[in-house]
MILUMBA-274613 format. One record per residue: residue in three letters; y, x, z of N, C-alpha, C, O in turn. Coordinates in nm, 3 decimals. Each point is the difference from the previous one (the first is absolute). Example, Ala and Ser with C-alpha at 12.3 -4.5 7.8 and 13.67 -1.06 7.14 Angstrom:
BEGIN
PT  drentor     n_yy     n_xx     n_zz    ca_yy    ca_xx    ca_zz     c_yy     c_xx     c_zz     o_yy     o_xx     o_zz
PT      Ala   -0.569    1.319    0.780    0.119   -0.089    0.000    0.120    0.090    0.000   -0.002    0.104    0.066
PT      Ser    0.107   -0.139   -0.138    0.119    0.082    0.006    0.109   -0.077    0.073    0.111    0.051    0.017
END
This chain:
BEGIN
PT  drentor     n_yy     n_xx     n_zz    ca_yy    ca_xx    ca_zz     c_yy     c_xx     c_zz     o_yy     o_xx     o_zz
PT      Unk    8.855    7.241   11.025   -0.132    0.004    0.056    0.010    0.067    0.138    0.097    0.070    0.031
PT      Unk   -0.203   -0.096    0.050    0.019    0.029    0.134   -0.166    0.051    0.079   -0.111   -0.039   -0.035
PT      Unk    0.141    0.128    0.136   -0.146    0.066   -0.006    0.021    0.022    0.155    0.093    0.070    0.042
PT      Unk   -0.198   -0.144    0.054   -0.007    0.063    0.137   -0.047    0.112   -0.009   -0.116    0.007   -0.040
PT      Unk    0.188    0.117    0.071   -0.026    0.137   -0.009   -0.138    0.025    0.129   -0.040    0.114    0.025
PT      Unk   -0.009   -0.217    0.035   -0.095    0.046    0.103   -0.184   -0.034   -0.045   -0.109    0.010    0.057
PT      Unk    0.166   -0.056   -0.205   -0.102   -0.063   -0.078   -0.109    0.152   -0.080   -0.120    0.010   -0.022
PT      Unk    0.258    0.100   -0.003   -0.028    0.106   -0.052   -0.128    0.103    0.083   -0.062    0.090   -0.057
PT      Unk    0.047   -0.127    0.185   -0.059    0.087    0.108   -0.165   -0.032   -0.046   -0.101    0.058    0.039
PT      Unk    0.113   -0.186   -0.148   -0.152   -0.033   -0.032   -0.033    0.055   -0.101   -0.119    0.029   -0.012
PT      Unk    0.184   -0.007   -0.062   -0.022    0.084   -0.150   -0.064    0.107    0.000    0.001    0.072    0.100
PT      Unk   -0.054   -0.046   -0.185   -0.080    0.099   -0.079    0.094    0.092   -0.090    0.004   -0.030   -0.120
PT      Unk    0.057    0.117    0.156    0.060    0.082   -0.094   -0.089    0.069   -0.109   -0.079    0.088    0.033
PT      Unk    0.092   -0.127   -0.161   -0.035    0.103   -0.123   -0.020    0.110    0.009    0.054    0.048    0.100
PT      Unk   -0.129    0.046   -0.181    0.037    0.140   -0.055    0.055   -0.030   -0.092   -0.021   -0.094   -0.077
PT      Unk    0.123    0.196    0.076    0.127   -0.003   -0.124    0.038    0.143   -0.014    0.013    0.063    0.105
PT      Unk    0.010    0.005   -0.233    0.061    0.116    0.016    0.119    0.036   -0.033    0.031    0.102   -0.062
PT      Unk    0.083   -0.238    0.129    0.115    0.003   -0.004    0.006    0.077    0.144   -0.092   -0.002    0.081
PT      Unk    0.213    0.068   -0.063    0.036    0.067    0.105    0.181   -0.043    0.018    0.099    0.034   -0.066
PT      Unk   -0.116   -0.114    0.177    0.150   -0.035    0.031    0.051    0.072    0.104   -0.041    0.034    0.111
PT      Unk    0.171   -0.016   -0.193    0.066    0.092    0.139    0.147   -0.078   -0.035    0.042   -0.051   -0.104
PT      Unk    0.028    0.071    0.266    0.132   -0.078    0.040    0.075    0.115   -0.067   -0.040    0.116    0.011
PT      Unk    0.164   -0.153   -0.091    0.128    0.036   -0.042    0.091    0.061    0.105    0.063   -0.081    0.067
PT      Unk   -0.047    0.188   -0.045    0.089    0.077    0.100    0.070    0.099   -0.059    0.035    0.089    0.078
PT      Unk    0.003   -0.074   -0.213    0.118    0.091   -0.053    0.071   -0.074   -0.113   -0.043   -0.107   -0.043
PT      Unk    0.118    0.148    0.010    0.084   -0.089   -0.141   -0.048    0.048   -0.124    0.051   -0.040   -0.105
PT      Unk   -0.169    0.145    0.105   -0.067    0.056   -0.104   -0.131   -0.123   -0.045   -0.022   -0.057   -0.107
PT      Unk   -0.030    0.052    0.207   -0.102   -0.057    0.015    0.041   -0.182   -0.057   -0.074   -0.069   -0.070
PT      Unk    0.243    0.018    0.141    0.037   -0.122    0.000    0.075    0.000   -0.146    0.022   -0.107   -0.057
PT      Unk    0.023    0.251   -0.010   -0.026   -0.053   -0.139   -0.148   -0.032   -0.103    0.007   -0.094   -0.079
PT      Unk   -0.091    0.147    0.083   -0.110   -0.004   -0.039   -0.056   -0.144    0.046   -0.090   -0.041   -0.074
PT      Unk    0.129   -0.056    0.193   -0.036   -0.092    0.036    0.085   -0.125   -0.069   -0.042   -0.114   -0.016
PT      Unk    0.209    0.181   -0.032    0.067   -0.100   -0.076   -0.101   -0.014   -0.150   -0.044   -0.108   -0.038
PT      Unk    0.028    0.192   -0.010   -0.031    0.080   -0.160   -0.119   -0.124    0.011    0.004   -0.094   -0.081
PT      Unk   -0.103    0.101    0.181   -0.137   -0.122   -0.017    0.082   -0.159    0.006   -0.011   -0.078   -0.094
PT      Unk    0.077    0.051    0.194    0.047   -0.108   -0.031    0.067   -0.067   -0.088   -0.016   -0.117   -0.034
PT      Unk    0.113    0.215   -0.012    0.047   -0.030   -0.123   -0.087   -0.025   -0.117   -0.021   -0.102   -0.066
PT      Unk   -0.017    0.203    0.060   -0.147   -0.036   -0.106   -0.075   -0.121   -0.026   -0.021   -0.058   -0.106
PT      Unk   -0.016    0.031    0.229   -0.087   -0.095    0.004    0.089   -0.137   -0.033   -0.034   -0.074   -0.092
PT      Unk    0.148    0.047    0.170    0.084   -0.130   -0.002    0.105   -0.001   -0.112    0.085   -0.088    0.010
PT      Unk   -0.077    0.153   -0.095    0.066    0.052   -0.070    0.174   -0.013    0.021    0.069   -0.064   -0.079
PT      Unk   -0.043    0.099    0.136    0.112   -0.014    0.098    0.051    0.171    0.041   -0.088    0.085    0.016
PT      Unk    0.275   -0.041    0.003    0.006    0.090    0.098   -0.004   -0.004    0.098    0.051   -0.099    0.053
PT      Unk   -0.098    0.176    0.012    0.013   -0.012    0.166    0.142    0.057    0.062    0.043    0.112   -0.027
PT      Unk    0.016   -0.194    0.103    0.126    0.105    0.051   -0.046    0.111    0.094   -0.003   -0.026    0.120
PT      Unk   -0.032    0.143   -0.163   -0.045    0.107    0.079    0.104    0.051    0.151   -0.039    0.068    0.095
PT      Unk    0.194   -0.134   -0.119    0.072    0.035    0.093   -0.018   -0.146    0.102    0.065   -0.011    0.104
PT      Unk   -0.132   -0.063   -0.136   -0.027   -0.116    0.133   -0.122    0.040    0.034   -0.025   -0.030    0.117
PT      Unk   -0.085    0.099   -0.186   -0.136    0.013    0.036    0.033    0.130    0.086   -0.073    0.005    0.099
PT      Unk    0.153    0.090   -0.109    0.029    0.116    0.085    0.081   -0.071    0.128    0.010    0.065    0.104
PT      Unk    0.043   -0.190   -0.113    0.077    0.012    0.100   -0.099   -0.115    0.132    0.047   -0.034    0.108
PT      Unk   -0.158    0.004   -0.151   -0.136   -0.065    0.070   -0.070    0.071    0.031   -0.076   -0.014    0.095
PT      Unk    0.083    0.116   -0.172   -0.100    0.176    0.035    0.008   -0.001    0.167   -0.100   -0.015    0.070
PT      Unk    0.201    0.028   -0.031    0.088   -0.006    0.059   -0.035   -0.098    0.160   -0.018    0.034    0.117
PT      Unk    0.022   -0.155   -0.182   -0.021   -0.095    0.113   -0.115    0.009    0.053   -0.089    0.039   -0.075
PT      Unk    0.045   -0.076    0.243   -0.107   -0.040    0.041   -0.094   -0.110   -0.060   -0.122    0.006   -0.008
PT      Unk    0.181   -0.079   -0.022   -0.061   -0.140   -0.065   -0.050    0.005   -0.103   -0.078   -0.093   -0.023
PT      Unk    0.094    0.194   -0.079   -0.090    0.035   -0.117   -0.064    0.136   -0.029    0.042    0.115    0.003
PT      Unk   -0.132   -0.160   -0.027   -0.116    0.087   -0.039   -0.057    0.040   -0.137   -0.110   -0.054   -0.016
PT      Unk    0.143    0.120   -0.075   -0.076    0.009   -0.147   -0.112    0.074   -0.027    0.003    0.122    0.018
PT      Unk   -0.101   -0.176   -0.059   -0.099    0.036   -0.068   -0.077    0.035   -0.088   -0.034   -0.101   -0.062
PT      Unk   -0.025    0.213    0.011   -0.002    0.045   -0.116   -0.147    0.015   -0.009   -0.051    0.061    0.093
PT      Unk   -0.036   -0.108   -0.198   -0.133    0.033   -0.052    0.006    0.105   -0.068    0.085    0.005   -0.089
PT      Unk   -0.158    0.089    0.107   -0.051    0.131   -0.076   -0.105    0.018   -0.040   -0.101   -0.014    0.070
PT      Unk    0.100    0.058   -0.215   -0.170   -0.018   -0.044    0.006    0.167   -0.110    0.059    0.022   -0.106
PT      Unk   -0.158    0.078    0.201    0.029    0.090   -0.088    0.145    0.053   -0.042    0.043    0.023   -0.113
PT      Unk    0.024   -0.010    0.246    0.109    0.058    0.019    0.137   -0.068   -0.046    0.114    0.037    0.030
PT      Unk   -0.163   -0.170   -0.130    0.107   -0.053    0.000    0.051   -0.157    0.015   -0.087   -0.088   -0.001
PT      Unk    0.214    0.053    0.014    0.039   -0.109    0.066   -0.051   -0.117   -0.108    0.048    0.003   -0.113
PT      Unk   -0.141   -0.104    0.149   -0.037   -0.133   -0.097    0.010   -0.111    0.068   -0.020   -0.107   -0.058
PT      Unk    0.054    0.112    0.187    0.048   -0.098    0.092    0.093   -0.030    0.091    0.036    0.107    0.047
PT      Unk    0.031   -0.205    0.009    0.082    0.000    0.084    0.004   -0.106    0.095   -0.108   -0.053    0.024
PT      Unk    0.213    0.008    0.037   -0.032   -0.096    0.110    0.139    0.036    0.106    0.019    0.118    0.031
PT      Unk    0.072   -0.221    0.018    0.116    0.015    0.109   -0.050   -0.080    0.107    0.000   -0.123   -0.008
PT      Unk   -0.035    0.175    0.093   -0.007   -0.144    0.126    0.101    0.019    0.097    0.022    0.107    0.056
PT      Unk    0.041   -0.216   -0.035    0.126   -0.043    0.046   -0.024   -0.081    0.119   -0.022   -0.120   -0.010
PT      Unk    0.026    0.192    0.141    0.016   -0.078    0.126    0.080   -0.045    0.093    0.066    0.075    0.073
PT      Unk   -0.063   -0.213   -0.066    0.126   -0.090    0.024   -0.038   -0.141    0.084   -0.024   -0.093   -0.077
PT      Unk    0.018    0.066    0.190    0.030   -0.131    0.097   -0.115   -0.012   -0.002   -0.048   -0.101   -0.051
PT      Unk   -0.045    0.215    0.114   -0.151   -0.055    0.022   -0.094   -0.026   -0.099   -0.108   -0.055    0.023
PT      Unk    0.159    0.109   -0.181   -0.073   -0.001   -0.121   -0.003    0.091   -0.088    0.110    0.053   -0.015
PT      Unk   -0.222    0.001   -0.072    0.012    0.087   -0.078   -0.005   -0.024   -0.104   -0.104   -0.055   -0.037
PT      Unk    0.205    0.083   -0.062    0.012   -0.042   -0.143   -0.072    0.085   -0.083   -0.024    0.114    0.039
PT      Unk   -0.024   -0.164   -0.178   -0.033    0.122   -0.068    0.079   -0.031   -0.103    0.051   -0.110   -0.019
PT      Unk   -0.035    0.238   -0.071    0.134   -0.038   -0.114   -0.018    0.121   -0.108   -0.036    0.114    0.027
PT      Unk    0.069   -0.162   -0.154   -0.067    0.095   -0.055   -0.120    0.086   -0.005   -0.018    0.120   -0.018
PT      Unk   -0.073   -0.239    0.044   -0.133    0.075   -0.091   -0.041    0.021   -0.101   -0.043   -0.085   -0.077
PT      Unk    0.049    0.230    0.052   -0.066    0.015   -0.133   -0.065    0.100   -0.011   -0.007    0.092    0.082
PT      Unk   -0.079   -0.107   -0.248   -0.086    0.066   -0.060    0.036    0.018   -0.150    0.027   -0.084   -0.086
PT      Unk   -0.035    0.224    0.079    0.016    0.045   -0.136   -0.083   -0.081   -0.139   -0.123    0.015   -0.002
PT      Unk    0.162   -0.066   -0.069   -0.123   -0.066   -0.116   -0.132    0.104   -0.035   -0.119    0.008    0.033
PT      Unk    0.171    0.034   -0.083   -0.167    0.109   -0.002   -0.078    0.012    0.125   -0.106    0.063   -0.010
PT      Unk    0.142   -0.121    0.147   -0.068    0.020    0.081   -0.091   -0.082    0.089   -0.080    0.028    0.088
PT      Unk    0.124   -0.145   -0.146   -0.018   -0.133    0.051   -0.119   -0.041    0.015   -0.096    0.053   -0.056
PT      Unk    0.088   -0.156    0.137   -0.177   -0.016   -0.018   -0.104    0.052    0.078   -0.116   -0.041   -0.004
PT      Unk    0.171    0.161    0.096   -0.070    0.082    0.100    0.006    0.045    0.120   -0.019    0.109    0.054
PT      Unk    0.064   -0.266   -0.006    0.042   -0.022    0.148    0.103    0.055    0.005    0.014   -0.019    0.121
PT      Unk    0.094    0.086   -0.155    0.085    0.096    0.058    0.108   -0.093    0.079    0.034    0.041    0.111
PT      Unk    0.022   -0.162   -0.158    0.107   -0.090    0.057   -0.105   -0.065    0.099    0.079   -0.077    0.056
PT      Unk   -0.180    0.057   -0.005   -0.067   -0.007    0.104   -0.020    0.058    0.104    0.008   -0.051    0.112
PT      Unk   -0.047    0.198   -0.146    0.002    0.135    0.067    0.148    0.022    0.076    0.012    0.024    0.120
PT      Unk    0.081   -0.036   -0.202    0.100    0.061    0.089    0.118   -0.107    0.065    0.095    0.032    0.071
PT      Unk   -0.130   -0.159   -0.115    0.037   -0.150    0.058   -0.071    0.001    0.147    0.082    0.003    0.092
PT      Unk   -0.224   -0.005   -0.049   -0.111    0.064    0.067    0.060    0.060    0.115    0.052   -0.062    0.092
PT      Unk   -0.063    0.210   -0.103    0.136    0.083    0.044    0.115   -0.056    0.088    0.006   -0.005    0.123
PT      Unk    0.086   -0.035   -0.216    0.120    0.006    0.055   -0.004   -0.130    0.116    0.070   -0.022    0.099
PT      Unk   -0.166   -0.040   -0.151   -0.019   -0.142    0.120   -0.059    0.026    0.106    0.033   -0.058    0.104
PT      Unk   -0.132    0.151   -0.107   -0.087    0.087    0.129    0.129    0.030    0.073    0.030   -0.055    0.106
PT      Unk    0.052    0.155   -0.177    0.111    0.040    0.083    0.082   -0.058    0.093    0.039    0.036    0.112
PT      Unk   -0.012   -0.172   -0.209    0.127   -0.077    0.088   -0.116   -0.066    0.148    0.028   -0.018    0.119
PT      Unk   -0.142    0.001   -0.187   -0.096   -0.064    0.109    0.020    0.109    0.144    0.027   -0.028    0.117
PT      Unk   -0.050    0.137   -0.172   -0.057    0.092    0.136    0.116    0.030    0.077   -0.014    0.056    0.108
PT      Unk    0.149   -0.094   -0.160    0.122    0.031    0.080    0.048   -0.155    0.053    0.121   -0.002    0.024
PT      Unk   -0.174   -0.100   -0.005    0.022   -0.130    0.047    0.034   -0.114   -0.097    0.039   -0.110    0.039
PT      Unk   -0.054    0.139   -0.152    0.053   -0.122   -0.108   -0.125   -0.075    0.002   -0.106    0.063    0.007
PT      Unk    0.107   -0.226   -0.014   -0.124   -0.035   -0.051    0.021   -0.082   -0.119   -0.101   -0.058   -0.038
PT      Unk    0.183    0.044   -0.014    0.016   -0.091   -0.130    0.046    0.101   -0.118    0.075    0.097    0.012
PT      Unk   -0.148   -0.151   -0.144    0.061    0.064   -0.114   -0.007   -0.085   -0.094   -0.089   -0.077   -0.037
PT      Unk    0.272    0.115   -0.027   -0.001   -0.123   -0.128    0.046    0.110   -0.135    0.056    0.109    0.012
PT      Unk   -0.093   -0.169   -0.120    0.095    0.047   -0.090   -0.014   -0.158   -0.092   -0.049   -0.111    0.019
PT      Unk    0.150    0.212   -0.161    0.019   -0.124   -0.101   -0.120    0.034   -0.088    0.035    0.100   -0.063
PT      Unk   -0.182   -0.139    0.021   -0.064    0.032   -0.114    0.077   -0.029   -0.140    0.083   -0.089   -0.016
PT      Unk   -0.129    0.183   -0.085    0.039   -0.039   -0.124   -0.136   -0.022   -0.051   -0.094    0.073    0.032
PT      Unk    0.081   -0.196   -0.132   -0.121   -0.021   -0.053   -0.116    0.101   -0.004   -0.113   -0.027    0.040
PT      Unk    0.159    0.170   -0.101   -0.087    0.088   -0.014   -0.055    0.086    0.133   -0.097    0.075    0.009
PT      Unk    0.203   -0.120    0.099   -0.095    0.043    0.163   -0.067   -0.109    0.032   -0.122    0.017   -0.006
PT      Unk    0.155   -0.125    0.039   -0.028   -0.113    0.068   -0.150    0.012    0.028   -0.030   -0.007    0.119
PT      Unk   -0.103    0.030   -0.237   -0.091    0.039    0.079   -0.044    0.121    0.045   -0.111   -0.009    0.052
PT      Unk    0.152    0.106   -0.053    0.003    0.107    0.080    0.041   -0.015    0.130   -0.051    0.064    0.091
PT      Unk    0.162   -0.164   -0.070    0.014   -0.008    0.184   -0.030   -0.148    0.074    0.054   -0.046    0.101
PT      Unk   -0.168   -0.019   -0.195   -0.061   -0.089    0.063   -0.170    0.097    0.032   -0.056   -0.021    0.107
PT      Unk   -0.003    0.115   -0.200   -0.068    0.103    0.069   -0.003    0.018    0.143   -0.096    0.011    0.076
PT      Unk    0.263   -0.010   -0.046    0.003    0.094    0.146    0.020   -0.134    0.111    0.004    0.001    0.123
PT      Unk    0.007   -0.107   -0.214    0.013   -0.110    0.110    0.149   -0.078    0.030    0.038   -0.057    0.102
PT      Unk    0.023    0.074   -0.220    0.141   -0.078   -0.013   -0.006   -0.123   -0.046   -0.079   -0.024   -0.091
PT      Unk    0.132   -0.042    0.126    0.000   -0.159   -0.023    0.143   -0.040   -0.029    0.100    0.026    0.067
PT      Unk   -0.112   -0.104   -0.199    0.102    0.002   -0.038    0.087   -0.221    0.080   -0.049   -0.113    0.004
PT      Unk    0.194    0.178    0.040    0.055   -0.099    0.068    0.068   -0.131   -0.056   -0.008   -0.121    0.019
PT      Unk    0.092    0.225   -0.114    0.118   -0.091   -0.099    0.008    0.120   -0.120   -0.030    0.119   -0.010
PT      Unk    0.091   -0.229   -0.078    0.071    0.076   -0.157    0.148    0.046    0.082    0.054   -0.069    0.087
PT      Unk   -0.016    0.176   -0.129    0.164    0.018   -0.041    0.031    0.046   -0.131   -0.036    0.097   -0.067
PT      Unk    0.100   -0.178    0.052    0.074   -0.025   -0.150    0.123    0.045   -0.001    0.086   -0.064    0.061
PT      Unk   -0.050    0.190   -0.135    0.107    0.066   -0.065    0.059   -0.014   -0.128   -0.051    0.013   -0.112
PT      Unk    0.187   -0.046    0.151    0.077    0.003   -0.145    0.113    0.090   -0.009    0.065    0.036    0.098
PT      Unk   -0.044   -0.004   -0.203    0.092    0.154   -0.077    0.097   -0.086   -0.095   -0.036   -0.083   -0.083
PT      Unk    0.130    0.110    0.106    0.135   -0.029   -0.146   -0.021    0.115   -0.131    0.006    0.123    0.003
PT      Unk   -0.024   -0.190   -0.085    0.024    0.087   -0.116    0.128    0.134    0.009    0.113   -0.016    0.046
PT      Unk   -0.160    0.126   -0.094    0.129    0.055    0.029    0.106   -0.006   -0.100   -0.038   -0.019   -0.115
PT      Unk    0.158    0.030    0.135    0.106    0.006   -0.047    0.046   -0.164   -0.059    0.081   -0.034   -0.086
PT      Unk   -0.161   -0.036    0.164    0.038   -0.158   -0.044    0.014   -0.061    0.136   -0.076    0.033    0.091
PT      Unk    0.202   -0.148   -0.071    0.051   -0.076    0.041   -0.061   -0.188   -0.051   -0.020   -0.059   -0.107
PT      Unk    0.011    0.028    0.244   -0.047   -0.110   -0.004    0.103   -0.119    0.111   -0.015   -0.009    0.122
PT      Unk    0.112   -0.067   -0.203    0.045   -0.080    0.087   -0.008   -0.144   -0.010   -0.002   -0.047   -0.114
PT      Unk   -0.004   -0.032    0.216    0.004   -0.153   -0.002    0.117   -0.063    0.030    0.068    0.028    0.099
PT      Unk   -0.027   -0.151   -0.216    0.152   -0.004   -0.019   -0.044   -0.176    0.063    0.089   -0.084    0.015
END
């Protein structure tokens, strides 16, 4: 999906009493693995997410609600575009703008420093949450995984 980031300058931002703040210690960027994982049920490699800490090009984001982390969000800037990646929301939390709120955010950002495009990949359960903000979806990409520990050859 794909979003002219100059589209955002028309919006109406919510009240929300999520409070996002950017990831700037490895304290903070574990607590930001701990939500993603959660949510995607997946580990996060905390030693590649420390080593993006790091880079100019990424940015992590963390929702706070009542002091603690229920959201997240990486935006990744690269060839004149801002990615979003890993959005998430805790299950108990869902439902209350928060992957809006801090999707919102991080796109303001890339906007006000010269980006004007933003894409990410929706997963069914975002997809309308970032047609909300004005994403339009382009093409499918379709991913495939090998079973593990199995071999597949053509004779």
């Amino acid at each position: 999906m794909a979003l002219d980031l100059e589209d955002l300058k028309h919006q109406v931002s919510d009240e929300s009493e999520l409070l996002v703040e950017i990831v700037e210690d490895t304290e903070h960027l574990k607590q930001w693995t701990e939500v993603v994982s959660s949510v995607f049920g997946i580990k996060v490699d905390f030693e590649l997410m420390e080593y993006l800490l790091s880079e100019p090009e990424a940015t992590f984001y963390s929702g706070i609600l009542e002091g603690n982390p229920v959201s997240s969000l990486l935006l990744y800037l690269s060839s004149g575009v801002a990615g979003l990646f890993a959005v998430s929301t805790l299950k108990k939390y869902r439902n209350r703008g928060f992957g809006l709120v801090i999707s919102r955010m991080a796109l303001i950002d890339a906007f006000e420093i010269g980006y004007k495009v933003g894409v990410l990949r929706a997963s069914a359960l975002g997809e309308r949450v970032y047609r909300k903000l004005g994403f339009q979806k382009y093409c499918d990409i379709i991913s495939y995984e090998l079973e593990e520990n199995k071999m597949y050859l053509e004779e």
